[in-house]
C-alpha positions as CSV (number, residue, x, y, z in Angstrom):
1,X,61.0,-228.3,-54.7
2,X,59.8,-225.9,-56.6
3,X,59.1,-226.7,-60.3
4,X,61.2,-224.7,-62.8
5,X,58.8,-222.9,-65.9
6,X,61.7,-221.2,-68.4
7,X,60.3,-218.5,-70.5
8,X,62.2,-217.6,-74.0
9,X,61.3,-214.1,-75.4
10,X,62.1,-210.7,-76.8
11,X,60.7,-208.0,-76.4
12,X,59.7,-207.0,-79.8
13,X,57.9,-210.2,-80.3
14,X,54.0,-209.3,-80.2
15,X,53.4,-213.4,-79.5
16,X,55.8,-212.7,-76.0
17,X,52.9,-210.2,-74.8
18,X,50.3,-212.1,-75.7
19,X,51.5,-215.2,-74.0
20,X,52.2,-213.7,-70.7
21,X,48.3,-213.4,-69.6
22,X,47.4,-217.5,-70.0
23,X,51.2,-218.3,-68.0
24,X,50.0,-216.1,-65.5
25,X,47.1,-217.5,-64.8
26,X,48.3,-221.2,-65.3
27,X,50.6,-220.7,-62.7
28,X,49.1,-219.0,-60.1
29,X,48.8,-221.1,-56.6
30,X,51.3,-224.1,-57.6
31,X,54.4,-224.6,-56.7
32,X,55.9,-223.1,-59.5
33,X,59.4,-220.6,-60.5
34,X,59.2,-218.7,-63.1
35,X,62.4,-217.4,-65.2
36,X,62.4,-215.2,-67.7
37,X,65.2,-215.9,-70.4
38,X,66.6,-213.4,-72.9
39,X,66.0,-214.4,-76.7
40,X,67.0,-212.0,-79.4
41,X,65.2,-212.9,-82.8
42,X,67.5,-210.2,-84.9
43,X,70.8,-209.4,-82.8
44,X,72.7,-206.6,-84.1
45,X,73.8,-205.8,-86.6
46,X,70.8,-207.5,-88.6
47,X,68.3,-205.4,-89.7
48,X,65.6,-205.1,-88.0
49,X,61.5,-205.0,-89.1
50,X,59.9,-201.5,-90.1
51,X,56.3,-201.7,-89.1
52,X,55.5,-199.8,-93.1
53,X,56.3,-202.6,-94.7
54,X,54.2,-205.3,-95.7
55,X,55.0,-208.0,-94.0
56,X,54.1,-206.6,-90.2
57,X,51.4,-205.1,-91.5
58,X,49.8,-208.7,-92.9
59,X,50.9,-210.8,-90.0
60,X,49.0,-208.1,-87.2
61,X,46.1,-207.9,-89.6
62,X,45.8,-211.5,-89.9
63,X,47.4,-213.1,-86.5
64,X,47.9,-210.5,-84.2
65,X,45.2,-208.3,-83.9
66,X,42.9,-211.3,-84.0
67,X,44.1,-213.0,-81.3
68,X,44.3,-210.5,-79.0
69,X,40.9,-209.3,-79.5
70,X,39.8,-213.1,-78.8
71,X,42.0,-212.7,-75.3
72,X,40.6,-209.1,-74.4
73,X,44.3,-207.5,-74.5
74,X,45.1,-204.2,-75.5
75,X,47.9,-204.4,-77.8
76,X,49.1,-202.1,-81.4
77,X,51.6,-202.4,-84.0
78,X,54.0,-199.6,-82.1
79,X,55.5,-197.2,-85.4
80,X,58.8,-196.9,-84.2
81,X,60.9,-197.3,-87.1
82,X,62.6,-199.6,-87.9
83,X,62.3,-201.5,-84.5
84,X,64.7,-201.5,-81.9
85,X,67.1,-204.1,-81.3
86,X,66.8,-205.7,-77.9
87,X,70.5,-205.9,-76.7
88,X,70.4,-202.8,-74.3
89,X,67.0,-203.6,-72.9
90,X,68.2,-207.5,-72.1
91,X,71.6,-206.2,-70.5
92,X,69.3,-203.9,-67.9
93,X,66.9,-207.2,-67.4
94,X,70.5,-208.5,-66.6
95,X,70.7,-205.4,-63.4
96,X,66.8,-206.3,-63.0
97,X,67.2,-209.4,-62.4
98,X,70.5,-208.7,-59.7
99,X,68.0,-206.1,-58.1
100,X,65.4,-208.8,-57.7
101,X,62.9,-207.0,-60.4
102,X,63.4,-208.9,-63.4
103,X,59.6,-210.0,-63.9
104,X,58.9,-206.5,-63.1
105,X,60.9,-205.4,-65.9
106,X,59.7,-207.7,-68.5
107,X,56.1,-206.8,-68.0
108,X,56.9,-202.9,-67.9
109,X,59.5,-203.5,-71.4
110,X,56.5,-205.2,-72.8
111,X,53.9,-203.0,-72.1
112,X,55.9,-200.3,-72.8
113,X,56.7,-201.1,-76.5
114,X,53.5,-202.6,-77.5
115,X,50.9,-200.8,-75.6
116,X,52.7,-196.9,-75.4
117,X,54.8,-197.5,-78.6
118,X,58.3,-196.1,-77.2
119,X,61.7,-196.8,-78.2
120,X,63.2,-199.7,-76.1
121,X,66.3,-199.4,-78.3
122,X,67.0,-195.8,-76.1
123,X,68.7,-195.8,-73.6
124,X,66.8,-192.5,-72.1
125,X,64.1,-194.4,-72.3
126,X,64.7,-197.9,-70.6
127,X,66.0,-195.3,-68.2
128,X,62.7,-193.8,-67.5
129,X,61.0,-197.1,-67.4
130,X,63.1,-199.0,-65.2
131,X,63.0,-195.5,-62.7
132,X,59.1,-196.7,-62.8
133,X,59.5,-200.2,-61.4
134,X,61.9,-198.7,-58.4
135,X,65.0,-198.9,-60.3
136,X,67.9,-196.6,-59.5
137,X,68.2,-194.5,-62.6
138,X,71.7,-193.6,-62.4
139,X,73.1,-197.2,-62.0
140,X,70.9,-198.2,-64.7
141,X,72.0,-196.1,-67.3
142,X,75.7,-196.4,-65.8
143,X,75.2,-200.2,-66.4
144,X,73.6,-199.1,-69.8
145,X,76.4,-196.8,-70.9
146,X,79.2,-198.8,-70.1
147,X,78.0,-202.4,-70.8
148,X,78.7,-203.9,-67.6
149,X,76.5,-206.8,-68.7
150,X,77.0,-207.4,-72.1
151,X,79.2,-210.7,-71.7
152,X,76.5,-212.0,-69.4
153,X,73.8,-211.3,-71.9
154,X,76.5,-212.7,-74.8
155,X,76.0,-216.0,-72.5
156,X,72.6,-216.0,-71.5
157,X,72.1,-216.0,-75.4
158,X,74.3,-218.6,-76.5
159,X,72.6,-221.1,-74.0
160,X,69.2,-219.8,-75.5
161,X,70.5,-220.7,-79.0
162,X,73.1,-223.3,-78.3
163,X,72.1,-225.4,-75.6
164,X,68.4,-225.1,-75.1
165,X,67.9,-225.2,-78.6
166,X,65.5,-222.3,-79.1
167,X,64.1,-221.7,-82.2
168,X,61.1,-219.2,-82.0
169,X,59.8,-217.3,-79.2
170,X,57.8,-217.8,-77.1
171,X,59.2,-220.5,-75.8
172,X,57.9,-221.9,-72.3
173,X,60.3,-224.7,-71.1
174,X,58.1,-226.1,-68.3
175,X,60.2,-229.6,-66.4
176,X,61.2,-231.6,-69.1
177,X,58.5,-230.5,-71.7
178,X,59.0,-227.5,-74.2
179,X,56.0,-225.7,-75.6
180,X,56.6,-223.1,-78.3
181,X,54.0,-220.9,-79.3
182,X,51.0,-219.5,-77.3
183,X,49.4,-222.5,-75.3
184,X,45.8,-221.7,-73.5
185,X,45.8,-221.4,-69.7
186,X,44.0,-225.0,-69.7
187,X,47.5,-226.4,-71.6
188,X,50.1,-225.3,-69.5
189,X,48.2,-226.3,-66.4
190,X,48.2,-229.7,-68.0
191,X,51.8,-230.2,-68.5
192,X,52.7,-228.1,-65.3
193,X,50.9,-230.7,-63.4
194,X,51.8,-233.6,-65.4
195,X,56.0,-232.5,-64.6
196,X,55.0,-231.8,-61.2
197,X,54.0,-235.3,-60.5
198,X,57.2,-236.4,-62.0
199,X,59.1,-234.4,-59.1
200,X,57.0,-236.6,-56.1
201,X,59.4,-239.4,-54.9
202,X,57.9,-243.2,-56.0
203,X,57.6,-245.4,-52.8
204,X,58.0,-248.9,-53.3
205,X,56.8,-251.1,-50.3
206,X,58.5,-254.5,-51.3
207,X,60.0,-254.8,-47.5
208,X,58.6,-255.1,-44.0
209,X,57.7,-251.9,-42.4
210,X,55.6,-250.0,-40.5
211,X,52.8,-247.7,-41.2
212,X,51.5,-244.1,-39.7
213,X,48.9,-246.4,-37.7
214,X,51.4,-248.0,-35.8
215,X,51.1,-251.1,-36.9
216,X,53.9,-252.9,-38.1
């Protein structure tokens, strides 16, 4: 069976990008699911950051920037202001994910607010960007428009902040190990191996029987 990596984000969290590229890698021939779970660091109606103002201005000068340029990704501050809240674009992940796309659409979300700088707050344009991925366009924004998945993102939120005890993002719940933060390639193939050796079934030969060989 497959072992079960959880992955808390949002999509205006710069960290969220970042960490995608070492999970990727750390994953990549093991037996391994990956799920991508909604995490909204300022729901609605809280007021979102403005990237003017001092404090996202400080933390990508002295975090962010930094540590992409050690990683080799391409990533900027995007100046849409203030930034959007993530609702909307978590209730399409929601259609996404029923359309089998939903890694699909977290990449293109991410990309598309921290590399292209656009409004993922606009419902125009997560149209436009889930269109890109294959999407049909007029369901999408149907879903959009009418909120056919608000309740299930209401849920998917209150078991991010309720029962898995989320606190910051990103959050990689890998087994029965949470790692929060950005973790190296090298430390999640550590702990993805470590949990995957807890899922092999312990043999106890205490009794008579017989082996492969034949002999008994």
């Amino acid at each position: 069976m497959a072992l079960k990596v959880k992955v808390y984000s949002d999509y205006v969290c710069p960290f969220c990008f970042l960490a995608e590229q070492p999970l990727e890698e750390a994953v990549k021939g093991k037996d391994v699911e990956v799920e991508w779970m909604p995490y909204e660091l300022r729901p609605s109606p809280t007021s979102t950051l403005r990237p003017e103002d001092d404090y996202l201005q400080t933390t990508w000068a002295q975090s962010v920037y930094p540590m992409a340029e050690k990683m080799g990704i391409d990533i900027t501050l995007p100046d849409v202001s203030p930034q959007p809240h993530t609702h909307l674009a978590f209730e399409g992940f929601q259609y996404a994910k029923e359309n089998g796309k939903a890694e699909l659409y977290n990449e293109r979300m991410l990309k598309a607010f921290f590399q292209e700088g656009q409004d993922i707050g606009n419902i125009e344009v997560l149209t436009k960007l889930a269109g890109e991925i294959g999407l049909n366009e007029n369901e999408y924004r149907e879903a959009l428009v009418s909120r056919k998945y608000k309740k299930t993102h209401q849920q998917a939120l209150e078991h991010a902040y309720e029962e898995a005890d989320i606190t910051a993002v990103p959050t990689f719940v890998i087994g029965e190990t949470k790692l929060a933060g950005i973790h190296s390639k090298e430390t999640i193939e550590q702990v993805i191996e470590e949990e995957l050796k807890k899922q092999k079934p312990k043999v106890l030969f205490e009794g008579m029987a017989c082996g492969i060989d034949g002999f008994c």
